[in-house]
N, C-alpha and C positions, 0 to 999 in steps of 0.2 A: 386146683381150684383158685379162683382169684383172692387176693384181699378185700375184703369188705368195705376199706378206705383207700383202694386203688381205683384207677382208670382203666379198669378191664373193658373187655370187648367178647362175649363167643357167637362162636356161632349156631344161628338158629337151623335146626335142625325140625324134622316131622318123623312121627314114628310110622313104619309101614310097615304097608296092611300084609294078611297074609292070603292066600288065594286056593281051594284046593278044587278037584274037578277029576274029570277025566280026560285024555288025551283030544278025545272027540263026542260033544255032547250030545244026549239024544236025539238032537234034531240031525245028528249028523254034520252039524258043524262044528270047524276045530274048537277044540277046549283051549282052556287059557294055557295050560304049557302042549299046548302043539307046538310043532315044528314053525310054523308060520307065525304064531308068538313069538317065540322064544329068538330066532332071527330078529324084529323087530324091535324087542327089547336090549339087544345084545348092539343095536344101534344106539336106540333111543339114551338107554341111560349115560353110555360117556360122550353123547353130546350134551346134557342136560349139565354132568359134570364139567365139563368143557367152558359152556357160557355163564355158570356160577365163578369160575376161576378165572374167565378174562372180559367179559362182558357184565354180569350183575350177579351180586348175593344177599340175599336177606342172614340180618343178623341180630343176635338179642343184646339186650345193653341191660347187666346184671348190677349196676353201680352208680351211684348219684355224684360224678366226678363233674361230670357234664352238666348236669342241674342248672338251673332249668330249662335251658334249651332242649337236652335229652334228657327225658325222664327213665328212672329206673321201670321199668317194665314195658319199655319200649322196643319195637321192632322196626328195627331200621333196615331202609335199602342202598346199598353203597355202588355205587357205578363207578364200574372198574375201568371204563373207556374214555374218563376223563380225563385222564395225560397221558394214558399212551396203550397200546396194546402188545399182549404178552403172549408165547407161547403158551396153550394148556397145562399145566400141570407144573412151570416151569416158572422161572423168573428171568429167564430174558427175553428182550424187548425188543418187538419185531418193528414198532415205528410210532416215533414218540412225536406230541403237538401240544406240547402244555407239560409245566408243573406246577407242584401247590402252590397260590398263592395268601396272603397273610387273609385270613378272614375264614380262610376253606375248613372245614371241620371234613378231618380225616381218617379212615381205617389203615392201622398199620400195621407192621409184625413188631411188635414189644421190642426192644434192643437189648432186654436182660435175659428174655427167653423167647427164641423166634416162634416156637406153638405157639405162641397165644400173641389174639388180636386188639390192638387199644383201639378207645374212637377219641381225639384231642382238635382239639380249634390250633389252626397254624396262626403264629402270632407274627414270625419273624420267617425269614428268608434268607438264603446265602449272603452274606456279605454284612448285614444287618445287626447292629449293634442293639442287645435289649438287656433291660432292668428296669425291677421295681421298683419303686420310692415314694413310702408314705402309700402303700397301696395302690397307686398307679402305675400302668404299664407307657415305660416310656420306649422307643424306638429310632435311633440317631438320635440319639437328641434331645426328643422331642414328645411330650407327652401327649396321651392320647387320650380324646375328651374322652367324659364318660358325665350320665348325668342320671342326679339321683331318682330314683323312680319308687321311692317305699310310701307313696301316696296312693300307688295302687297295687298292690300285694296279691292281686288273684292269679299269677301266675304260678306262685307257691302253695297253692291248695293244696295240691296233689303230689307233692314232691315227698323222697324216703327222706333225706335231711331233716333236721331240726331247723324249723322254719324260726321260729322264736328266737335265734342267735343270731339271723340271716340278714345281711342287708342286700337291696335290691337296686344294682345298675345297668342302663343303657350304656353299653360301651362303643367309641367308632374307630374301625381297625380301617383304614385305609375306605373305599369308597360301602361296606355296610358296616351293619349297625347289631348289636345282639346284645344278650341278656350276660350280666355277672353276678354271682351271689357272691359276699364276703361277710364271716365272720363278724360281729362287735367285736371293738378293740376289748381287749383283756379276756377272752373266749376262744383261746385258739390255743391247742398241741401242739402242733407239728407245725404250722408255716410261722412265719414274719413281714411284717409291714415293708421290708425293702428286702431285696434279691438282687444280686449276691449281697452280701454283707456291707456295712457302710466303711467306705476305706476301698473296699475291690474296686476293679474297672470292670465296665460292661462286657457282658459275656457276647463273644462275636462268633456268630455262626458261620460254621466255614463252607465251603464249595462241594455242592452234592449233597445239601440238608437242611431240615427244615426244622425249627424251633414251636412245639408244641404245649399248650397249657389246657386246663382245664377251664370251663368257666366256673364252675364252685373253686375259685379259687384255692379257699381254705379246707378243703377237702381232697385233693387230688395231686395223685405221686406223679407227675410229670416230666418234662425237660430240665425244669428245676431242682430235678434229682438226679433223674438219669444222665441226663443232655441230650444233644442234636438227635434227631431222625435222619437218617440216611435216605436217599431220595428212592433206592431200589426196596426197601423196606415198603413202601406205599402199596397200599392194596388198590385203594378207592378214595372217593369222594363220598360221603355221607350226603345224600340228595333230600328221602323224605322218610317219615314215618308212617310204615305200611297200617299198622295197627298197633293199640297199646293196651296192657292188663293194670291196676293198680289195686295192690292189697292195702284197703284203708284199715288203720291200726286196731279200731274201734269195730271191725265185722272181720265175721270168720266167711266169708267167702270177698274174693276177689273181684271185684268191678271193670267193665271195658271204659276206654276212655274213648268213647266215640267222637270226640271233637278234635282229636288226635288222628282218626284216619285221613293218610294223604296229607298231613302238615310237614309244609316244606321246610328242610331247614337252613335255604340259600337263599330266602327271600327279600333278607334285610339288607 
């Protein structure tokens, strides 16, 4: 089970049905396990597994590491055909056209435990020199605007986080644009205002990997812990949100966020 204050990722899953009948139904046509079934499905299902594992899979995001761009009770779709395609079932790569670029919100295999799937925002790329400082993510060099947006707060309505700590920024990673939550200064456990430490040199990502954060910054066990992502670790691209559930604190039944169906999250 993930941690509560990690960047977990699982997968969404559906409970199936069960079917019973007879071989051949009164009308005389085949029952659901007929022979003429049961071939069909003996197709059907490991194609189905097939294009979940190298073409698309819906997955659920049980964690507010992401916030607010992904919300916890969201169901996301990750397309797996965005830098390259994979044998079924397998991890090697039959022919590759793209890798993550810094802005791409990613699914990947966790690098502490390959079960399990994170979803993180790529910040940095091979070669790429990154640190924080004073809360800002700088990259070469060079820091990267970001501007304040806690003049309009409604994108935090809905969010599992303690909105009330939260500040609210518009960050620009290279040519888009997305949301960061941080902490008020003197409100924070686990992170710090600069990364790595003041005194280190910038941490440089090496060849064959990508450097991932979370946008709740102050919230989420990331690169900043673990380190690099390995580029064969990549599953997907995080595209859009098929559909969302949110348990408001204040009611004992669950809410859809229908203004969440189909919202992109590559659009900025």
């Amino acid at each position: 089970m993930a941690r509560k204050n990690g960047p977990t990722l699982t997968d969404d899953t559906t409970a199936g049905r069960s079917a019973t009948g007879n071989a051949t139904g009164d009308s005389g046509t085949p029952g659901f396990f007929s022979i003429e079934n049961l071939r069909t499905l003996a197709i059907l299902i490991p194609v189905i597994f097939a294009l979940r594992w190298s073409v698309a899979s819906p997955y659920h995001v049980p964690t507010a590491s992401m916030e607010p761009t992904i919300k916890v009770g969201d169901r996301l779709l990750a397309w797996k055909l965005a830098y390259n395609l994979k044998i079924p079932f397998t991890d090697i790569v039959v022919s590759e056209w793209g890798t993550p670029q810094r802005g791409d919100i990613i699914v990947f295999k966790y690098p502490r435990d390959l079960d399990m799937d994170y979803v993180k925002r790529v910040v940095a790329i091979a070669g790429d020199e990154v640190q924080i400082v004073d809360d800002v993510l700088w990259i070469n060099g060079k820091p990267q605007e970001r501007v304040d947006w806690n003049q309009d707060r409604r994108i935090l309505d809905d969010i599992e986080d303690n909105r009330e700590i939260k500040q609210l920024f518009r960050e620009k990673l290279g040519p888009s644009e997305h949301w960061v939550m941080q902490n008020i200064p003197g409100v924070r456990r686990f992170t710090r205002s600069s990364w790595p430490p003041p005194g280190d040199p910038p941490y440089k990502v090496p060849e064959g990997a990508v450097f991932c954060v979370g946008d709740n910054r102050d919230n989420s066990t990331d690169s900043r812990v673990w380190g690099h992502v390995p580029l064969e670790y990549v599953r997907g691209k995080a595209k859009f949100v098929i559909w969302s559930l949110y348990s408001p604190p204040d009611s004992a039944w669950p809410r859809l966020r229908f203004d969440r169906f189909g919202h992109a999250l590559d659009r900025f």
